[in-house]
DSSP file (Angstrom, degrees, kcal/mol; ACC not computed):
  #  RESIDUE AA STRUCTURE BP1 BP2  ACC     N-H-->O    O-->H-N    N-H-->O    O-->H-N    TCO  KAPPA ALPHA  PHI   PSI    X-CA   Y-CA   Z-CA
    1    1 A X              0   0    0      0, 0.0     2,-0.4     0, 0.0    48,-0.2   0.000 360.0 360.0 360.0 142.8   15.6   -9.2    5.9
    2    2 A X  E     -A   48   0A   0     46,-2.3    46,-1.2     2,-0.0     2,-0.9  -0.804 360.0-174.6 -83.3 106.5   13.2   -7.9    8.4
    3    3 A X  E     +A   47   0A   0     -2,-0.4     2,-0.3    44,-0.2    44,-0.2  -0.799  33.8 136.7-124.3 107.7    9.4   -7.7    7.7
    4    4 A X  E     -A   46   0A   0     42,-3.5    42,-3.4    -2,-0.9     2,-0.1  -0.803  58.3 -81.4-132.7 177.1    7.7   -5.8   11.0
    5    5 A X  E     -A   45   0A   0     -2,-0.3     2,-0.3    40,-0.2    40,-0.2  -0.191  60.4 -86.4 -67.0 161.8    5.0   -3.0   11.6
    6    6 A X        -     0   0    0     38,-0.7     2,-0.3    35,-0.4    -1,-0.1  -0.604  39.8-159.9 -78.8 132.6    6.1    0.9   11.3
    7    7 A X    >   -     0   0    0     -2,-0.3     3,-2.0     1,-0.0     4,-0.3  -0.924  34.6-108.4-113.2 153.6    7.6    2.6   14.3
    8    8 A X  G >  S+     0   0    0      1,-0.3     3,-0.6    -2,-0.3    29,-0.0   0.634 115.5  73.5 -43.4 -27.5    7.7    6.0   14.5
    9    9 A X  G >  S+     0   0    0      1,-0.2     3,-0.6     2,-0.1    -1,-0.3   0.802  86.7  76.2 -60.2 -29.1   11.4    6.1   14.0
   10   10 A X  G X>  +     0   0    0     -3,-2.0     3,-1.3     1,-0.2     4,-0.8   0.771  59.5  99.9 -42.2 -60.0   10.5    5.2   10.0
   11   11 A X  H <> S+     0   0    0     -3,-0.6     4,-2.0    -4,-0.3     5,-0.4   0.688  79.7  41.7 -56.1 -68.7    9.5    8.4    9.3
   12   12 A X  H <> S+     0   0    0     -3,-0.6     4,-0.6     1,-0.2    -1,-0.3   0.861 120.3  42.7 -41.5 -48.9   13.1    9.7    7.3
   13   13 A X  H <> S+     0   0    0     -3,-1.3     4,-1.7    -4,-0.2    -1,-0.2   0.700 109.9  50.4-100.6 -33.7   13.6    6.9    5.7
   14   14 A X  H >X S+     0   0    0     -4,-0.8     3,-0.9    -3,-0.3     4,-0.9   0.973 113.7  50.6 -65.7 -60.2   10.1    6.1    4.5
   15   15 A X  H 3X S+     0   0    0     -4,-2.0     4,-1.0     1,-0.3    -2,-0.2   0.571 102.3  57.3 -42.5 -28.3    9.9    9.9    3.1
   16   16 A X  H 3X S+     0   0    0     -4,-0.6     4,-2.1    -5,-0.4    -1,-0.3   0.858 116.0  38.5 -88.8 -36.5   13.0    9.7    1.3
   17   17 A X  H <X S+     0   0    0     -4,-1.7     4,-0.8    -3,-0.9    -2,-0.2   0.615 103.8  61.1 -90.2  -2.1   11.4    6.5   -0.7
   18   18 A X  H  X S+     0   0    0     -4,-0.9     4,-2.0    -5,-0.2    -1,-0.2   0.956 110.3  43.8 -93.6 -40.9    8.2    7.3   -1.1
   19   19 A X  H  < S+     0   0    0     -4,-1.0    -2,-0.2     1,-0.3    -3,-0.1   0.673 107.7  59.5 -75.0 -19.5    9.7   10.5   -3.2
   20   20 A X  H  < S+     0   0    0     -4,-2.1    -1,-0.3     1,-0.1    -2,-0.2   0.897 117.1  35.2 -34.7 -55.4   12.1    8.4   -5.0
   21   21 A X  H  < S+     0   0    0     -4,-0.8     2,-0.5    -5,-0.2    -2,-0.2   0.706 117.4  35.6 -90.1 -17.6    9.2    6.6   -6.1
   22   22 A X  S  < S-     0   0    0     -4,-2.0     5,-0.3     6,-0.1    -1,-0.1  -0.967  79.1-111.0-128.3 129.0    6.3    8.7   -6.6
   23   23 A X    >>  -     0   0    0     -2,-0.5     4,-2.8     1,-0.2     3,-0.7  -0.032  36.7 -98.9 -22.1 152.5    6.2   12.3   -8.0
   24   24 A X  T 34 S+     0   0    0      1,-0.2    -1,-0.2     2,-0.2   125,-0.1   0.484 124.2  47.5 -42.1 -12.4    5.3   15.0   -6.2
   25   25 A X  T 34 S+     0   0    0    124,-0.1    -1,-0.2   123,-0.1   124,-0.2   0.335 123.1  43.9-115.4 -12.8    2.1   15.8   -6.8
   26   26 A X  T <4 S+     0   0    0     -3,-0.7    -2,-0.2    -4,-0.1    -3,-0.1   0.807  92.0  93.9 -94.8 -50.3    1.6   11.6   -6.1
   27   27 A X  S  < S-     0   0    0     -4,-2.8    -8,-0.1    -5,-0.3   122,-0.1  -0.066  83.5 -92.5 -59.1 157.7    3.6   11.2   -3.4
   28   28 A X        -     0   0    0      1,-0.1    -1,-0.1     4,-0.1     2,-0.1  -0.255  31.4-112.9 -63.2 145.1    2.4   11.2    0.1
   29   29 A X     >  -     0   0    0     43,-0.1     4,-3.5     1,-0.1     5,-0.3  -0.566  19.2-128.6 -69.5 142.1    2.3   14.2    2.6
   30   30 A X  H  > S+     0   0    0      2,-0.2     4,-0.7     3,-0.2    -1,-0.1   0.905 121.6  52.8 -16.6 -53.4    4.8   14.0    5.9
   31   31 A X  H >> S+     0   0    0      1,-0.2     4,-2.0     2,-0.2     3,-1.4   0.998 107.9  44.0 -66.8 -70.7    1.3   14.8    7.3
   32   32 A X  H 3> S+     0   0    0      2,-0.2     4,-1.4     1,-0.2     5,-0.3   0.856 112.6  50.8 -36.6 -40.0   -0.5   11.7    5.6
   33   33 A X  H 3X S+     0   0    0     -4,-3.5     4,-0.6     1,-0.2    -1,-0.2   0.775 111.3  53.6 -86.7   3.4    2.3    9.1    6.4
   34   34 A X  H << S+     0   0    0     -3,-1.4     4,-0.3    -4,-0.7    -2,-0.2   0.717 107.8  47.5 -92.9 -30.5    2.0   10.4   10.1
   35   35 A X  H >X S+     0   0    0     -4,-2.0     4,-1.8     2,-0.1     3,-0.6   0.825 110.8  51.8 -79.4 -26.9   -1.6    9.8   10.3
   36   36 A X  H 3X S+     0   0    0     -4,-1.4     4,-1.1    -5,-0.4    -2,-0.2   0.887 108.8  50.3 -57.3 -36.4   -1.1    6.4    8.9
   37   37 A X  H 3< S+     0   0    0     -4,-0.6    -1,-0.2    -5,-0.3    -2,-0.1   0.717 119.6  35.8 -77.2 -10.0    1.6    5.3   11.5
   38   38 A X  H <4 S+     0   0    0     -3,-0.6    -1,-0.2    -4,-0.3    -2,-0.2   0.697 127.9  37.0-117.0 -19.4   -0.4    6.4   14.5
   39   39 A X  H  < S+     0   0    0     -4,-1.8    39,-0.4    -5,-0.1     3,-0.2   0.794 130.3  22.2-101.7 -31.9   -3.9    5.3   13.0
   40   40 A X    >X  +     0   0    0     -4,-1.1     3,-1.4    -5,-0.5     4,-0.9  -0.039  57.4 144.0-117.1  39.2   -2.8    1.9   11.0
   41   41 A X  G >4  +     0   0    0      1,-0.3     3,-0.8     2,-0.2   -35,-0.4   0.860  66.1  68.6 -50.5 -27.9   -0.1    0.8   12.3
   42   42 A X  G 34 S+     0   0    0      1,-0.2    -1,-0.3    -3,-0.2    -2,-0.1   0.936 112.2  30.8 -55.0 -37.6   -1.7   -3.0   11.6
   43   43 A X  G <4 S+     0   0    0     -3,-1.4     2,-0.6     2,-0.1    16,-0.3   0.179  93.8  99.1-122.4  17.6   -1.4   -2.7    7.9
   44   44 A X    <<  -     0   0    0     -4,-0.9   -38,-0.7    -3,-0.8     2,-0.3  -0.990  56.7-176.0-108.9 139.1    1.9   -0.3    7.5
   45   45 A X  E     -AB   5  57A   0     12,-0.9    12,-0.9    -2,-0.6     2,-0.5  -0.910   5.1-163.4-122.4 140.9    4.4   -3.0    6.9
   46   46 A X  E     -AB   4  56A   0    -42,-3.4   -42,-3.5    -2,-0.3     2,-0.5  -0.992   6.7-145.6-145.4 137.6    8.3   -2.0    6.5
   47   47 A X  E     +AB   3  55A   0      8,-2.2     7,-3.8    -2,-0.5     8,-0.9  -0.954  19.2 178.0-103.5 110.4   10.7   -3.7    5.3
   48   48 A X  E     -AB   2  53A   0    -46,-1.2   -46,-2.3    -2,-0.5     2,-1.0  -0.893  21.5-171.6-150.2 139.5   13.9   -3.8    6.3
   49   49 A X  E >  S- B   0  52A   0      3,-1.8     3,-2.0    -2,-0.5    -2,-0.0  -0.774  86.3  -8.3-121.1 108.0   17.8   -5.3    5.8
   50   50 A X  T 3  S-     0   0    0     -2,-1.0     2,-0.3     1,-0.3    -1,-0.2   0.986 126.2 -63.0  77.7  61.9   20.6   -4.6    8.3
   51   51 A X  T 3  S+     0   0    0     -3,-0.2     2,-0.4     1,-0.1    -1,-0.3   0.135 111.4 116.0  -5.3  29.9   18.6   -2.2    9.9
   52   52 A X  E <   -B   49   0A   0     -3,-2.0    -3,-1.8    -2,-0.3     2,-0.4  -0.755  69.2-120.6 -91.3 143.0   18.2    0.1    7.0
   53   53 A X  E     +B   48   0A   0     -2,-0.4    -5,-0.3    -5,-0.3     3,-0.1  -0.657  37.9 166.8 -58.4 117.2   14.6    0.5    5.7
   54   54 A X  E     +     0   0A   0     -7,-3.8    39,-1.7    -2,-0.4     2,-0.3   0.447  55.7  14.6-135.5   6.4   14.3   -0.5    2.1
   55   55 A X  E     -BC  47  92A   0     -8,-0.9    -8,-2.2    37,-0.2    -1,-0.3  -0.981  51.0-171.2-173.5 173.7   10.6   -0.8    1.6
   56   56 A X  E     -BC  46  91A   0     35,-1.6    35,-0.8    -2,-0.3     2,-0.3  -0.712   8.4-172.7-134.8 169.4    7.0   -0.3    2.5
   57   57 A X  E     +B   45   0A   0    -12,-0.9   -12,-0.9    -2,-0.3     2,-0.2  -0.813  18.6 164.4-160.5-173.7    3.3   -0.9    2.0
   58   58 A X        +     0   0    0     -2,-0.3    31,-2.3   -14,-0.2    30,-0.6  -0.693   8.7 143.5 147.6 150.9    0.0    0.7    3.7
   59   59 A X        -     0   0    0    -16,-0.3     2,-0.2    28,-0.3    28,-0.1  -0.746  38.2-119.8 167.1 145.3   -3.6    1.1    3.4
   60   60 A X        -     0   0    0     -2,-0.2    26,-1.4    11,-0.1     2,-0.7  -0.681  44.3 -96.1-101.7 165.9   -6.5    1.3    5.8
   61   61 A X  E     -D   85   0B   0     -2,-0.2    18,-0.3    24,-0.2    24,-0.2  -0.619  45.8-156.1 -91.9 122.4   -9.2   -1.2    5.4
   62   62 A X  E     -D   84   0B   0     22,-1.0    22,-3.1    -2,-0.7    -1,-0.1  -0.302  24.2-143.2 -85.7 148.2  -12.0   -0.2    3.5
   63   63 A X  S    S+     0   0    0     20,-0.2     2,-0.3     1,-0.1    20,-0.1   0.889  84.3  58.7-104.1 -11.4  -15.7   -0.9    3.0
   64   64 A X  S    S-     0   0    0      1,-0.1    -2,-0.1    20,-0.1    -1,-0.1  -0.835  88.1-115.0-101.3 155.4  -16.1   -0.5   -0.6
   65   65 A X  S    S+     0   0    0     -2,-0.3     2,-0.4     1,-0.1    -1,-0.1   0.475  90.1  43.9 -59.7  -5.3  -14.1   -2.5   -3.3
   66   66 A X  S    S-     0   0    0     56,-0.1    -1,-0.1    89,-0.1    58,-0.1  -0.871  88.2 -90.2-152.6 120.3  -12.1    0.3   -4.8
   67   67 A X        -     0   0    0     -2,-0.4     2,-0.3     1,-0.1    78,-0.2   0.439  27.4-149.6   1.9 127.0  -10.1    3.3   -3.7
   68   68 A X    >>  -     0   0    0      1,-0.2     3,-2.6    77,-0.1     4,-0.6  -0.941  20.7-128.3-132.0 143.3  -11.3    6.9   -3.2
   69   69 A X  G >4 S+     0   0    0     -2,-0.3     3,-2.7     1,-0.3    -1,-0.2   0.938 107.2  60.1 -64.5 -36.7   -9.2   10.0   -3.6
   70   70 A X  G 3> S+     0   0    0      1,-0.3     4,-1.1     2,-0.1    -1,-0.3   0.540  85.6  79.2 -80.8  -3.7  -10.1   11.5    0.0
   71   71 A X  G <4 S+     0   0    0     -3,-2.6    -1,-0.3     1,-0.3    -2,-0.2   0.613  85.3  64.2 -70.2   0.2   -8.4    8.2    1.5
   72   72 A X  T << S+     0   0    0     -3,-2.7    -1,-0.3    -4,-0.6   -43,-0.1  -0.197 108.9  41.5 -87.0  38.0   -4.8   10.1    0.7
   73   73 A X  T  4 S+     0   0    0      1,-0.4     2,-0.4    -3,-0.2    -2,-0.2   0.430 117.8  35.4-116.7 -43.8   -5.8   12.5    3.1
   74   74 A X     <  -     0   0    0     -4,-1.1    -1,-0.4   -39,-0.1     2,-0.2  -0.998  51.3-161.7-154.2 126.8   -7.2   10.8    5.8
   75   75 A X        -     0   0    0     -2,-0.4     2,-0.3    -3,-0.1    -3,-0.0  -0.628   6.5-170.6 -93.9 134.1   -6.8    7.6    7.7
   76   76 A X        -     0   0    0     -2,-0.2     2,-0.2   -37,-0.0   -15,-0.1  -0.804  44.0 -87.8-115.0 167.8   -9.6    5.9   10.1
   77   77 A X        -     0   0    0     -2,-0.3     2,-0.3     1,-0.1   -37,-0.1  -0.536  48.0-100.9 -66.8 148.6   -8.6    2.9   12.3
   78   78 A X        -     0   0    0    -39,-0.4     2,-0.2    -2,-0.2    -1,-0.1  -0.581  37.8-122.4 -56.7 106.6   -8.9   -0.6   10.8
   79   79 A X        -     0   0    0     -2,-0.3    -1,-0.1   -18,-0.3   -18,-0.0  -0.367  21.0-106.5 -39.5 152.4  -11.6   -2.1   11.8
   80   80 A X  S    S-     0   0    0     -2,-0.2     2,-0.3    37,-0.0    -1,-0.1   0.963  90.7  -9.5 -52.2 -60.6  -11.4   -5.6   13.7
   81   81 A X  S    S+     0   0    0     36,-0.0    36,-0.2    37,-0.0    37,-0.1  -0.899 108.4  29.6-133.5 163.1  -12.6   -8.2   11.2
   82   82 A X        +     0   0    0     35,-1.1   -19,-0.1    34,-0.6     2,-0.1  -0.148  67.9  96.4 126.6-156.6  -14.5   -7.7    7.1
   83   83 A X  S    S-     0   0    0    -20,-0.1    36,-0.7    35,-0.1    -1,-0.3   0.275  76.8 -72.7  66.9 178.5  -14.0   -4.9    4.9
   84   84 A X  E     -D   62   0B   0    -22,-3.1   -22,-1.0    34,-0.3     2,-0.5  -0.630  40.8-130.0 -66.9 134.8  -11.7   -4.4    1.8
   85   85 A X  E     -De  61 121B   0     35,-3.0    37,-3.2   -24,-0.2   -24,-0.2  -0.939  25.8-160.6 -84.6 134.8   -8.0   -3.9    2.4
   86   86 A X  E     - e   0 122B   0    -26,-1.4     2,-0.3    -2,-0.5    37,-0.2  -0.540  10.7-152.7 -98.3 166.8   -6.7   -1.0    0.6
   87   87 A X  E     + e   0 123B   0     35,-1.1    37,-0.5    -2,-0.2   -28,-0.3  -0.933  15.1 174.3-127.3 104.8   -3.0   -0.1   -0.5
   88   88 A X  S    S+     0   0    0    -30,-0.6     2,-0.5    -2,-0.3   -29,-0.2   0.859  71.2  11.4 -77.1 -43.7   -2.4    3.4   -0.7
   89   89 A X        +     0   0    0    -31,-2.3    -1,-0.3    -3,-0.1     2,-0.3  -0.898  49.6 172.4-165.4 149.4    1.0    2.9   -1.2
   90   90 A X        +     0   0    0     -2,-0.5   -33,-0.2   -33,-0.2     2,-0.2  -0.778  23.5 156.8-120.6 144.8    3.8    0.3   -2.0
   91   91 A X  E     -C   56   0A   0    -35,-0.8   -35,-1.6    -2,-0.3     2,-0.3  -0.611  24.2-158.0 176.6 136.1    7.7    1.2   -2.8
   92   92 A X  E     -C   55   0A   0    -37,-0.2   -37,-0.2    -2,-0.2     5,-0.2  -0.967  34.1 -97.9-132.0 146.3   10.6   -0.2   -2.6
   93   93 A X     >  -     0   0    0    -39,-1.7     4,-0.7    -2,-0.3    -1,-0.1   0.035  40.4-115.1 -32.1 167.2   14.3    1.8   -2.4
   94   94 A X  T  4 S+     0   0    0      1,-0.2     3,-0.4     2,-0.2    -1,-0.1   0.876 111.3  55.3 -67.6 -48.0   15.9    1.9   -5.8
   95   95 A X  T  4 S+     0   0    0      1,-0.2    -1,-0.2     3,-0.0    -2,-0.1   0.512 110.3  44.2 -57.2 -13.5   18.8   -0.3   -4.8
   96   96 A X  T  4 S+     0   0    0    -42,-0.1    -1,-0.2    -3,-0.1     5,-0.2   0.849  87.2 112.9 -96.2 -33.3   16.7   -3.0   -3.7
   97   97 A X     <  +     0   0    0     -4,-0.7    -3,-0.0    -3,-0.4    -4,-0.0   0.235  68.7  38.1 -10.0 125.9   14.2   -3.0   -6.6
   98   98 A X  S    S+     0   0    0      0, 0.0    -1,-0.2     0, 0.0    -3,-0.0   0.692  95.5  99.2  91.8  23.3   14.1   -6.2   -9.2
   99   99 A X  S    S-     0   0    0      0, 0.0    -2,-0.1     0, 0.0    -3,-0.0   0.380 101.6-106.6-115.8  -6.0   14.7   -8.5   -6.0
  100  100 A X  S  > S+     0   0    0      4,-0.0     4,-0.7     3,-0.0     3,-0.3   0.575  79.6 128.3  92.1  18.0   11.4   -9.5   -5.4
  101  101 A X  H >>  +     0   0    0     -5,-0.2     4,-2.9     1,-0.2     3,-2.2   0.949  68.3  61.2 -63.4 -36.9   10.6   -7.2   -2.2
  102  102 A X  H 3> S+     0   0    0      1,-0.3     4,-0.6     2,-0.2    -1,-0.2   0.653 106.2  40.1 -71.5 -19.0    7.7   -5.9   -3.4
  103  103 A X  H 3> S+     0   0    0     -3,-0.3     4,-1.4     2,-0.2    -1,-0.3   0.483 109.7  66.0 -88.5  -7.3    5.6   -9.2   -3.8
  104  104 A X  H <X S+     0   0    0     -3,-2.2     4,-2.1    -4,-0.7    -2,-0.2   0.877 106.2  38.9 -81.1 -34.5    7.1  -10.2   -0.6
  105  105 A X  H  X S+     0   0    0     -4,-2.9     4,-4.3     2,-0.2    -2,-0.2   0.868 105.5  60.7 -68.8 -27.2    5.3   -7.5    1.0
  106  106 A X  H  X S+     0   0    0     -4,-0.6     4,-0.8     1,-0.2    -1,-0.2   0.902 107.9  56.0 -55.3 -40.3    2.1   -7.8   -1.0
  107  107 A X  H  X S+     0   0    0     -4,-1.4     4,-1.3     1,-0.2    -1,-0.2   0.781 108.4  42.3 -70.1 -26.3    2.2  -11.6    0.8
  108  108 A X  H  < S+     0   0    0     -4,-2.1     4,-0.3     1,-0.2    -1,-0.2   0.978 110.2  52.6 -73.8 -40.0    2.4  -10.6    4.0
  109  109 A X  H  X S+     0   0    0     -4,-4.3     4,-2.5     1,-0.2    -1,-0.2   0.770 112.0  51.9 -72.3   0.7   -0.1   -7.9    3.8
  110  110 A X  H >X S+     0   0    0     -4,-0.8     4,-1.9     1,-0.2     3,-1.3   0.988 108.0  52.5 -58.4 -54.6   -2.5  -10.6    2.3
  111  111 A X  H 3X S+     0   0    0     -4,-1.3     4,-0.6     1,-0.3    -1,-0.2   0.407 106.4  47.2 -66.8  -0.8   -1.8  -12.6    5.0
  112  112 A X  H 3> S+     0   0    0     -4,-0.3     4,-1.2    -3,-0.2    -1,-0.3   0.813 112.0  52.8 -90.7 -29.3   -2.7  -10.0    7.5
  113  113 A X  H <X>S+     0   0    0     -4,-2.5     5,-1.9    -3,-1.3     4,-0.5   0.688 107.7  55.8 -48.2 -36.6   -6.0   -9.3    5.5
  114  114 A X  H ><5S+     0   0    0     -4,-1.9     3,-4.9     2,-0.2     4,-0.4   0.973 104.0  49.1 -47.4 -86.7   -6.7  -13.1    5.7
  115  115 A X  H 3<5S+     0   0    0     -4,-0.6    -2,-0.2     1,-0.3    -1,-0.1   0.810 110.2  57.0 -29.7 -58.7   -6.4  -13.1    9.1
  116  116 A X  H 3<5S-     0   0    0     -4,-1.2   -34,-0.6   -35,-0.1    -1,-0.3   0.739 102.6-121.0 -12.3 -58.5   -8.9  -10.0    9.0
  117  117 A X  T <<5 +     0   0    0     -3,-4.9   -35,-1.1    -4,-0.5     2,-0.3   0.835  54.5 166.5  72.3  44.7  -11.6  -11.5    7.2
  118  118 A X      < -     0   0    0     -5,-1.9    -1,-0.3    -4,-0.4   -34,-0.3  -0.860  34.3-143.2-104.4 159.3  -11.0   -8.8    4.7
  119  119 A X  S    S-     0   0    0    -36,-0.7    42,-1.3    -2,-0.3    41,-1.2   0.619  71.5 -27.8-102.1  -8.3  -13.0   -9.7    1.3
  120  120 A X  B     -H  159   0C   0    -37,-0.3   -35,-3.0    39,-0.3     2,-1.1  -0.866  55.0-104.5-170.5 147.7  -10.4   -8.4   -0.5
  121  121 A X  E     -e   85   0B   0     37,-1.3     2,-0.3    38,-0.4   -35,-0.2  -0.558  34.2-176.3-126.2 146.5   -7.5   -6.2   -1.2
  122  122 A X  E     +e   86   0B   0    -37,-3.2   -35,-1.1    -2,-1.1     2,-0.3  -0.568   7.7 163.6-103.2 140.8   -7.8   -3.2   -3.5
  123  123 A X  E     -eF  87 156B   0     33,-4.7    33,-1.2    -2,-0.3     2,-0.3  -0.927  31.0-128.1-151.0-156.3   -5.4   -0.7   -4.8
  124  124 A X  E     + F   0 155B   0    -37,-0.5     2,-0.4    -2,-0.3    31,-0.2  -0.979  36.7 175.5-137.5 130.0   -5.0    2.1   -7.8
  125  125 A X        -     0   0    0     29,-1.8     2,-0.3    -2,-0.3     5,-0.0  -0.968  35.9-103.1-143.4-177.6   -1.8    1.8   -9.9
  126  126 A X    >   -     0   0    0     -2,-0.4     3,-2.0    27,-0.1     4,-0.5  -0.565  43.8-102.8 -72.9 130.8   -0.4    3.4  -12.8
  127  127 A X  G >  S+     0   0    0     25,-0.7     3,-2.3    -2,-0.3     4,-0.4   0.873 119.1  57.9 -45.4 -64.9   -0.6    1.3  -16.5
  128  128 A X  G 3  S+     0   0    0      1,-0.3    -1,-0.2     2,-0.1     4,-0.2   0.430 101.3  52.0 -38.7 -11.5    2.7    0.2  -16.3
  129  129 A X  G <> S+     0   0    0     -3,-2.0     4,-2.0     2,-0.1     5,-0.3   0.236  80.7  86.1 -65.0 -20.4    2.3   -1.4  -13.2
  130  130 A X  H <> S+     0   0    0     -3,-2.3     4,-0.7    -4,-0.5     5,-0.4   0.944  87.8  59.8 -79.8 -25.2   -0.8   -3.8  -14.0
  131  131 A X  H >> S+     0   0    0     -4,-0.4     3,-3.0     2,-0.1     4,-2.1   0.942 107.8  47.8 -43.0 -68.8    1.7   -6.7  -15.5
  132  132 A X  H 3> S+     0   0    0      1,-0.3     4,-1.5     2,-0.2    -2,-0.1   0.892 118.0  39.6 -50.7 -64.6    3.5   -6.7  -11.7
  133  133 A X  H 3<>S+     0   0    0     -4,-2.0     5,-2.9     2,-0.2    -1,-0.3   0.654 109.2  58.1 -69.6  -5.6    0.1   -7.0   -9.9
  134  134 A X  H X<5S+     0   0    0     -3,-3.0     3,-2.8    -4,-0.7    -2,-0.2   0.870 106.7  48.4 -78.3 -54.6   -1.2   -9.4  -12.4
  135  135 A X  H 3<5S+     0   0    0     -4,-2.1    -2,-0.2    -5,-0.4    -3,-0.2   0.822 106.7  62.1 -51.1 -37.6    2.0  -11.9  -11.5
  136  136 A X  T 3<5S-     0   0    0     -4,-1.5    -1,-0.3    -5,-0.3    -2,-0.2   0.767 126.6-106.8 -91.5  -0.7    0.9  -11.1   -7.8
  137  137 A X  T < 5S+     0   0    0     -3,-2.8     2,-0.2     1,-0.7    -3,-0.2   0.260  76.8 132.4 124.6 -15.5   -2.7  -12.8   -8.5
  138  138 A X      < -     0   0    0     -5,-2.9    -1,-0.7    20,-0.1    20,-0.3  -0.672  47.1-143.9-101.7 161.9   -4.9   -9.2   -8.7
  139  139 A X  E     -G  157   0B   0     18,-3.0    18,-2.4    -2,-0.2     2,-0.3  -0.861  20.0-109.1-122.1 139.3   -7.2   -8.9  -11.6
  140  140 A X  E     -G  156   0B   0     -2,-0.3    16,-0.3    16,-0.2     3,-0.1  -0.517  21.5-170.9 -67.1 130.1   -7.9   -5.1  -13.5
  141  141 A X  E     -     0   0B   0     14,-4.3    15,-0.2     1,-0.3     2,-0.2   0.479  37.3-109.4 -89.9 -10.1  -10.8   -3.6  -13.1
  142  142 A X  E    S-G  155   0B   0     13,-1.0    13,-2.5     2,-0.0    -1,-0.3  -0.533  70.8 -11.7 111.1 173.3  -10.6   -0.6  -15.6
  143  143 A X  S    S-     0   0    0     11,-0.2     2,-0.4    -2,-0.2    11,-0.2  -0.093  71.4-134.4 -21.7 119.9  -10.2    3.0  -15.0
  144  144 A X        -     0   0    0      2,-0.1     9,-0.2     9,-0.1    -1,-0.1  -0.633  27.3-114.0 -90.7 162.9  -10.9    3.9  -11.3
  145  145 A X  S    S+     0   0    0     -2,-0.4   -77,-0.1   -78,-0.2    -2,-0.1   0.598  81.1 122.0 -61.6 -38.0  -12.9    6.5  -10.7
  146  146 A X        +     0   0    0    -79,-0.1     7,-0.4     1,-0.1    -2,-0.1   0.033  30.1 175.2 -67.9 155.1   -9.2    8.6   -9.0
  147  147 A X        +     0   0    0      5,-0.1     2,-0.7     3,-0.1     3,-0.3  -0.565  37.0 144.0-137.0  67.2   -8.2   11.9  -10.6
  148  148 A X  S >  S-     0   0    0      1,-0.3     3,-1.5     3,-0.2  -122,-0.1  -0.861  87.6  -1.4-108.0 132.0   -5.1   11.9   -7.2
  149  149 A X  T 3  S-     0   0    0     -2,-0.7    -1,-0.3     1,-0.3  -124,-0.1   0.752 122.2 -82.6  79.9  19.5   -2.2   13.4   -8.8
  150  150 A X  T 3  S+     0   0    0     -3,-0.3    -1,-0.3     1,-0.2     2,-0.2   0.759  86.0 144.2  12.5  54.6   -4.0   13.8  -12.5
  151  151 A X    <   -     0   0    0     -3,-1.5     2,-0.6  -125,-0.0    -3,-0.2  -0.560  65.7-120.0 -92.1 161.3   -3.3   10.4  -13.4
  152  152 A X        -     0   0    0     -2,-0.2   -25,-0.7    -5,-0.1    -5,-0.1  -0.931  44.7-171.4-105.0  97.6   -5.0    7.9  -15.2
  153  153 A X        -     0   0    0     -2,-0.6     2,-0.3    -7,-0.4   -27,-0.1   0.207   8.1-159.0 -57.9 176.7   -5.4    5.0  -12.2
  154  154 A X        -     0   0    0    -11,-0.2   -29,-1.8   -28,-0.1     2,-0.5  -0.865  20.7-119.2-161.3 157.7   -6.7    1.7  -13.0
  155  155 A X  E     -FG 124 142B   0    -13,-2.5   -14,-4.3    -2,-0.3   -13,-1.0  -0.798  22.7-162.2-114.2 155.3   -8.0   -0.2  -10.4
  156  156 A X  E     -FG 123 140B   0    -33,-1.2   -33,-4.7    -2,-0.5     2,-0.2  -0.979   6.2-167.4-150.5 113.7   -6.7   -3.5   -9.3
  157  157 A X  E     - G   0 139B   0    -18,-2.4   -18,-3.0    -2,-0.4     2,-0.3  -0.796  17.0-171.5-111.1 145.4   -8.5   -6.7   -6.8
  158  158 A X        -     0   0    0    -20,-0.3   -37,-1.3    -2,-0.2   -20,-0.1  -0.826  22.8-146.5-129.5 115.7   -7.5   -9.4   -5.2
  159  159 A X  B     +H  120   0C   0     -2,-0.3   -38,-0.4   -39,-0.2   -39,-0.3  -0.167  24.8 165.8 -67.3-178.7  -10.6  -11.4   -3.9
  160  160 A X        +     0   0    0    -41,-1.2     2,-0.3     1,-0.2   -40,-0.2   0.044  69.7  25.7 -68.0 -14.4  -10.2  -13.5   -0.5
  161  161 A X              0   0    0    -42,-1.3    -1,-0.2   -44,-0.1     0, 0.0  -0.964 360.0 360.0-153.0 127.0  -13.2  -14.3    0.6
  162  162 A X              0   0    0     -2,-0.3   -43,-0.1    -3,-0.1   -42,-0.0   0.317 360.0 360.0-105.9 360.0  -16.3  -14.8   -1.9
């Protein structure tokens, strides 16, 4: 397995799992994962075995601790060093799934957030999800604030730096 940055070529493959994985009304726009590949290209991580694409993460780096609905719209560049790292979204194909990709990816992008000087990284997940992210080390924070998709979020931290 392969763990690099997104190239533009990503785009099919990425689309087809991010709507495997999220609803419609959750899932990401064509237009939103095309301003994330040209604007964060640091922090979209792809995953990939035998040059097929089987999984993702992304998020730009934020300066407050918890997710805001208008970052699904719109991407800024990553600043150089501080801030939060956010995850707008994680997913991995259905055939790959219960294999442990999805914490593999969480580690890298800490470890590009390390590197960063980011103070933490934040993301919004569904209640069935907070066991998974608990196992990766991030602590719940309660109800976020999002109403993206009319879901009930919860928000979810992992400090690095105190």
């Amino acid at each position: 397995m392969l763990i690099r940055n997104v190239q533009p070529s990503d785009l099919p493959p990425l689309l087809e799992i991010e709507n495997i994985a999220f609803t419609s009304a959750e899932a990401a726009t064509k237009k939103a994962f095309i301003n994330r590949m040209e604007t964060i290209p640091d922090t979209f991580i792809i995953m990939e075995e035998n040059g097929v694409v089987i999984g993702y993460v992304n998020g730009p780096v934020i300066s407050k601790a918890f997710i805001t609905d208008d970052l699904f719209e719109r991407t800024v560049p990553n600043p150089p060093k501080g801030g939060h790292q956010s995850i707008l979204g994680i997913a991995v194909h259905p055939n790959y799934q219960r294999k442990g990709i999805a914490s593999i990816l969480l580690k890298k992008l800490e470890k590009i957030a390390a590197k960063g000087e980011r103070l933490s990284i934040t993301l919004t997940c569904r209640k069935e999800l907070i066991t998974f992210y608990e196992k990766n080390g991030y602590q719940n924070q309660g109800i976020a604030d999002s109403h993206h998709a009319g879901v009930q979020w919860f928000n979810m931290i992992k400090q690095l730096k105190k």
